[in-house]
N, C-alpha and C positions, 0 to 999 in steps of 0.2 A: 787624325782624330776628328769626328764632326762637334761643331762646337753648338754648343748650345746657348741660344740667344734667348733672354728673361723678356717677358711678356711686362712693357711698358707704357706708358699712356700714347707714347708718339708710336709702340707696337701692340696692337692691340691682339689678342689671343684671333685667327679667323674660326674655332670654332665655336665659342662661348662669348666670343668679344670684351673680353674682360680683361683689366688692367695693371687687376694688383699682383703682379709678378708673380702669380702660382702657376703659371703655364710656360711651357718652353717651345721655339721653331728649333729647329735643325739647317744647318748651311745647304743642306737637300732637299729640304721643301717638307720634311716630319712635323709634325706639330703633336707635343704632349699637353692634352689637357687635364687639367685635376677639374674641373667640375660636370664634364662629361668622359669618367674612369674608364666607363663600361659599357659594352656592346647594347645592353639595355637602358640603360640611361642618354647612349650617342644619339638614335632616330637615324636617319637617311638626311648626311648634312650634301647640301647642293654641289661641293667642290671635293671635298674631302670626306671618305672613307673611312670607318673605324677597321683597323687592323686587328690588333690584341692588345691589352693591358701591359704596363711596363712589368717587371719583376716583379717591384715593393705592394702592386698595387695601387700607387698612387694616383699616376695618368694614365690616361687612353691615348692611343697611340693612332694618330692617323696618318693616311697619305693621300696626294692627290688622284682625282678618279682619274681614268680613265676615258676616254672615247664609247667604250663601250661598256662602262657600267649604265648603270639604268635600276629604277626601282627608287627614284627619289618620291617619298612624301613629303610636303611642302609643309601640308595641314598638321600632319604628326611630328615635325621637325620644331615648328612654330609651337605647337602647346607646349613641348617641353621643356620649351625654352625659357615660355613663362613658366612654369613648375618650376624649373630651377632659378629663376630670375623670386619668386613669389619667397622659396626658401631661401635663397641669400638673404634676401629682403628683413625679414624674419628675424634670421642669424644679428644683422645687423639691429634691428631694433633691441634684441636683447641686449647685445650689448652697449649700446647708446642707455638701456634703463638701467643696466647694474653699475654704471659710472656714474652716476648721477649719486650728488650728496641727500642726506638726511633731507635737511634745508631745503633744496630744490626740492627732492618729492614731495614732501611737505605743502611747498610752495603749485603745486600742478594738483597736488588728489585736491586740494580744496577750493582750487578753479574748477574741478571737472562740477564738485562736488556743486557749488553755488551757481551752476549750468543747469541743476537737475533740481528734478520733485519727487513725491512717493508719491506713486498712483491710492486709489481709493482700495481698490482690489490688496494690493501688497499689504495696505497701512492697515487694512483688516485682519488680513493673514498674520501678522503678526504680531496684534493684539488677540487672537483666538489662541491660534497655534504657540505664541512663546507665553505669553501674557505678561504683553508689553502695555506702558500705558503709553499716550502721544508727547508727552514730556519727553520718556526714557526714548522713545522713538525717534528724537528731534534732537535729542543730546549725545544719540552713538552715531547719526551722523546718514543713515540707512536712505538710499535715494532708487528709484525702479529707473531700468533701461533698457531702452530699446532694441530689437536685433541688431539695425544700422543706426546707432545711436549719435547725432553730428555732436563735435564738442571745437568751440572755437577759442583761440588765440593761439598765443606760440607754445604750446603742450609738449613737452615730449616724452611723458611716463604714460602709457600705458595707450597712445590716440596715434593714430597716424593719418596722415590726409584729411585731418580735421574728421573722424570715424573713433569712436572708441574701440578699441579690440577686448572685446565681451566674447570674445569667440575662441571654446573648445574640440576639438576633433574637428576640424574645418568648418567648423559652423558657429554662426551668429547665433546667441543665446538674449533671449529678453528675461529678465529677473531683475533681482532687487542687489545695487550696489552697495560693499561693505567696506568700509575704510578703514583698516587695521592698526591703531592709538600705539604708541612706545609712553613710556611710564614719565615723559616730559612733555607730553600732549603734542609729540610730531604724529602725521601721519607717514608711515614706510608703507606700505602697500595697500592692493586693491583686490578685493577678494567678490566673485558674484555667486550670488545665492539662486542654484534653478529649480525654482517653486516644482516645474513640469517635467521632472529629473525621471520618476516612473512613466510618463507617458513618452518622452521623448527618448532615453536610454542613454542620455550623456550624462554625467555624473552630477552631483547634488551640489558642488559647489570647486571651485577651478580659480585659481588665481590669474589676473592679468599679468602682461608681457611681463619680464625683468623683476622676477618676484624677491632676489638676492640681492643684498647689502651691498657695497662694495670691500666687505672684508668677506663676501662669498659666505657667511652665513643668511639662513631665511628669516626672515624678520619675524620676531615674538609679539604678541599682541600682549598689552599690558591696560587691565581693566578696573577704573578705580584710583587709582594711583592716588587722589585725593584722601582716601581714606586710612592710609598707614598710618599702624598704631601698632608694628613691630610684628604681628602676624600676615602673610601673604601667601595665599593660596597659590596651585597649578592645577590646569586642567589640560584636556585635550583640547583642540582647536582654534581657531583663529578667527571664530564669527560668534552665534548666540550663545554656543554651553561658559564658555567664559565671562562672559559679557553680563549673562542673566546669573552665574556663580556669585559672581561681583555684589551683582545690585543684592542678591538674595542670604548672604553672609555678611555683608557689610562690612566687604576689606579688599585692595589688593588682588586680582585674579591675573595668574599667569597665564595665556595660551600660547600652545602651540603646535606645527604643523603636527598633524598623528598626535603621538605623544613623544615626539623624540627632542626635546628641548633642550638635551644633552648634545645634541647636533649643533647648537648654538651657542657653544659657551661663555662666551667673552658679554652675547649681552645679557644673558640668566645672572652671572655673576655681577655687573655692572646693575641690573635691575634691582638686584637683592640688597646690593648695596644701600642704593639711594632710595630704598624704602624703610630705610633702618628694621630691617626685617631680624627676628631673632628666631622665630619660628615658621615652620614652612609644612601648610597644608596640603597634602596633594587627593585631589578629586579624582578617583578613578576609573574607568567604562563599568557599568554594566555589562557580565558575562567576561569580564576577560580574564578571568582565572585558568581557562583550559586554553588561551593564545600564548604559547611560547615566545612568539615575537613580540608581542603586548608588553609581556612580562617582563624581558628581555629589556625593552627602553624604559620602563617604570624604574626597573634596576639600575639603569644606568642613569636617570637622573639621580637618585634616590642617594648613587654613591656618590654623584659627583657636588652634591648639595652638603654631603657629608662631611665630602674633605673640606671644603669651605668652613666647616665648625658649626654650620646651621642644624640644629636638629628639626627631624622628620615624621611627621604622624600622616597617617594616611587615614581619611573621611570612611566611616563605612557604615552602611542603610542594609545590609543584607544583599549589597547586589551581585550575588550569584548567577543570577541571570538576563539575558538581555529585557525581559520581560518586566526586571526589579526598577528599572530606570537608572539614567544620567543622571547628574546633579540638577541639570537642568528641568528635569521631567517629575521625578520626586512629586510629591503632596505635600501640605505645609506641615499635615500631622509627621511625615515619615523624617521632613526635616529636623524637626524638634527632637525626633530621635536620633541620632546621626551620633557616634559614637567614632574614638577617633584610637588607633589601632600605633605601636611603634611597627617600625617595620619588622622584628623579629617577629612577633604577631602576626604580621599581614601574612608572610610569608607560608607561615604554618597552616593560613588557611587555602595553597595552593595543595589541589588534591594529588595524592601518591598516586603512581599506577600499579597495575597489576607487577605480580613476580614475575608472570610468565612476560611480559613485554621490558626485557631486561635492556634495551635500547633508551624508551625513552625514561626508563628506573632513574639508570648512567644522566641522561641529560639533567632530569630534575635535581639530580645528587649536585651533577655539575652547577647547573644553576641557580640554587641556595649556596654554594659555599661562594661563587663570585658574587652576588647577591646582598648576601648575610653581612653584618658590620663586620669588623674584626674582633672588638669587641665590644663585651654587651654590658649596659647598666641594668644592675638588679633594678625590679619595680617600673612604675610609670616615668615617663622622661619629668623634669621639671623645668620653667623656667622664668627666671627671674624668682627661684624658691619658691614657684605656688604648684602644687602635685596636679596631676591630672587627675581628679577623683571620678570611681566609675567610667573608665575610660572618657567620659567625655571632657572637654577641654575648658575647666574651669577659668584658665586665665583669661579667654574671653569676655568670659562676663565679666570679670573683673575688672576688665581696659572697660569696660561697656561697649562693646562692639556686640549688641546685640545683632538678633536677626529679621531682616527687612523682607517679606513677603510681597515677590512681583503680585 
């Protein structure tokens, strides 16, 4: 039987040269590599030949050349080798940033963060566009950076080679850095904002390396935290719509990735906690009444707030349409109106479809009854014995959490 010999530091793989035992020789000169599998991934290596794929797929299977093979690329053997040397690389910073405690990242976003400034351009933009003032601006922490942004001392969330990695779909992006607050003023991650999202075609906003916890949930953004007074909003996102929810209700904003904050439970339930939260607002998109999958995470936080024993009213301005606005986008007048719905309500205002489209009849049926409480109190919710009058949420004004107009 040929034995197979584990790829060591004193054996190193000859086709990938690599040490950490995922690669195997053979007592007859084989060599199975795992990081060059496949025939397209192998290139033309100097000595050794790709053959075929093991069975499982795992490795590439090679042997030594020949006398009269021929056809080596030297130059195409070489770049792939960075290619694969660039994703390891990669691989490895990830997980070097999801190991890293609270504390440390904490302790590194607010080194990068006292490295950097808001250019004049940015600091405009978002006193126009959010309508921020330069306090609010100075207090979430918002700093601009550069494509090859240099960041010095011993870093190691989100910076490699003394370089921030601001960079999505292989490119370096210049915008404005967003430092993502947990409801005990650590910072968990780093999120950039790209102003040039329509002109350049990379998306509007990308989190930096190692964006998970080390309990493998994504980090929540918690906005306010100073202001609990037993009511505590959600919204979608993890940059301004929460941020500006926050300053513009005067409580407590939850964000998070999309709207799935259900995906994160351990800190939704630890948040709600130590806000002595009793009531839980949730802010919801503009237009997402006809997104099944919208709807679908709405519902599932919606229940999973429930089983906690919190009860749930969801914010509503009429926004049927993407056209209606965010919470964030709103007018002051349309905020004043802003009326607040239990979720049996809410629910009801998801439209039926046709008879004839008996598919998605079936899903909507489906998706109200996982949806729906189990059951239902007659009338407006109460709490702490003060009625919701007129849908909107009189206990507010009563705690006096009025509302703060950015």
């Amino acid at each position: 039987m040929n034995k197979l010999l584990v790829t060591n530091r004193n054996r190193p793989c000859p086709i990938c040269e690599k040490t950490n035992g995922n690669c195997r020789i053979t007592e007859n000169d084989l060599i199975l590599c795992m990081t060059f599998a496949d025939k397209y991934s192998a290139g033309n290596h100097p000595d050794y030949r790709f053959t075929k794929p093991s069975k499982d797929g795992s490795w590439g299977i090679y042997a030594p050349r020949n006398e009269d093979d021929n056809g080596f690329d030297r130059d195409r053997w070489l770049r792939e080798k960075e290619r694969q040397a660039e994703k390891e690389a990669e691989r490895q910073r990830l997980i070097e940033a999801e190991a890293l405690s609270i504390a440390e990242r904490n302790r590194d976003i607010r080194s990068i963060i006292g490295q950097l400034t808001l250019k004049e351009e940015h600091r405009a933009l978002l006193k126009e566009e959010r309508g921020l003032t330069d306090q609010q601006i100075e207090a979430l922490g918002y700093r601009s950076v550069k494509k090859f942004q240099v960041i010095e001392g011993n870093i190691r969330f989100g910076v490699r080679s003394g370089r921030l990695l601001n960079k999505v779909q292989g490119e370096y992006v210049e915008g404005v850095l967003i430092p993502v607050p947990d409801h005990l003023g650590n910072y968990t991650a780093l999120r950039i904002y790209n102003p040039s999202h329509k002109e350049n075609g990379l998306p509007k906003y990308f989190p930096l390396v190692g964006s998970r916890l080390k309990t493998g949930e994504i980090p929540l953004a918690v906005y306010g935290a100073e202001k609990a007074k037993g009511v505590t909003g959600i919204s979608e996102g993890l940059e301004f719509k929460p941020a500006i929810a926050s300053l513009r209700e005067k409580m407590p904003v939850i964000g998070g990735n999309g709207v799935n904050h259900a995906s994160s439970p351990q800190q939704l339930k630890e948040i709600l906690e130590a806000l002595n939260t009793s009531l839980v607002v949730l802010y919801v998109d503009a237009g997402m009444l006809g997104n099944q999958t919208v709807l679908a995470a709405y519902g599932r936080t919606i229940k999973l707030v429930e089983s906690w024993g919190y009860q749930v009213v969801i914010a509503w301005w009429g926004q049927f349409t993407k056209a209606d606005g965010d919470i964030d986008e709103i007018s002051d007048d349309r905020l004043a109106q802003i009326q607040y719905l239990n979720p049996v309500q809410f629910w009801d205002l998801v439209p039926k479809p046709p008879e004839k489209v008996s598919k998605l009849k079936d899903f909507v049926k489906w998706l109200e009854n996982q949806l729906k409480p189990k059951t239902v109190t007659k009338g407006l919710p109460k709490v702490e014995g003060i009625e919701y009058q007129d849908g909107l949420i009189q206990s507010l004004l009563n705690q006096e959490i009025g509302r703060a107009h950015v």
